[in-house]
C-alpha positions in Angstrom: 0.0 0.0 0.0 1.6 3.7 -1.4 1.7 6.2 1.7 0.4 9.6 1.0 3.1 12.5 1.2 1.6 13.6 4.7 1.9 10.2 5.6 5.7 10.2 4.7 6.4 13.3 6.2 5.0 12.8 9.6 6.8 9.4 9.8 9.9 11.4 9.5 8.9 14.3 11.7 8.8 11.0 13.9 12.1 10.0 13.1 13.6 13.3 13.9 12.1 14.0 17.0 13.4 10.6 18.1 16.3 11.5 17.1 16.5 14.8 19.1 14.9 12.4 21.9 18.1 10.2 21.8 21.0 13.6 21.5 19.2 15.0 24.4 19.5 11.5 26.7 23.1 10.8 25.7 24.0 14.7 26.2 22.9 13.8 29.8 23.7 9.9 30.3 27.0 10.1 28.3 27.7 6.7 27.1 24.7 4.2 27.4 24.3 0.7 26.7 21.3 0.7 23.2 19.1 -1.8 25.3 19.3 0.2 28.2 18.2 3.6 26.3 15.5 2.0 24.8 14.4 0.9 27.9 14.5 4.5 29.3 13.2 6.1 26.0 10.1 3.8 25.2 10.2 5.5 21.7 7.2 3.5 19.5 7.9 1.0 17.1 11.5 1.4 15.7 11.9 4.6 16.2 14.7 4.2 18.5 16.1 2.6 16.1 15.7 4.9 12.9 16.5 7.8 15.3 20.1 6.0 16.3 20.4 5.7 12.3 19.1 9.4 12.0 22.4 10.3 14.7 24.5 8.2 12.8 24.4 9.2 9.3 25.2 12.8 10.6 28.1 11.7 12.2 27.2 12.8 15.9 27.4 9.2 17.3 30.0 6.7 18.7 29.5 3.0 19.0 31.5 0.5 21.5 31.2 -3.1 21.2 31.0 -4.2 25.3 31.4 -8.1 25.4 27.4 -9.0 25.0 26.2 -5.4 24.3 27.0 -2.2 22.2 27.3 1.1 23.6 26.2 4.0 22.3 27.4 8.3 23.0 27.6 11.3 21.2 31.1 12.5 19.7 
């Protein structure tokens, strides 16, 4: 099923408010396991997600691999 253009854009209005969701809780948590931000974020569906993509394809994030986890915090 096509999604209108209103549709589109308020899916990423969603995206970017995640986004600014997740900058403001690592600006304050520093570095954060993902699960555990999640946890603490709630964000619906995979926004939590797409936001963390949002972060990293502007270049503001930092990933550590952490023997069974990955970490997460802003450059």
């Amino acid at each position: 099923m096509a999604r209108t253009i209103k549709e589109v854009k308020g899916i990423q209005e969603q995206i970017i408010e995640s986004a600014g969701t997740i900058y403001n809780y690592l600006n304050t948590k520093g570095e954060v396991s993902i699960n555990k931000m999640k946890k603490d974020l709630s964000l619906a569906d995979n926004f939590a997600e797409m936001g963390l993509g949002w972060l990293s394809r502007e270049d503001k994030l930092e990933y550590t691999q952490k023997a069974k986890s990955v970490t997460v915090k802003l450059r």
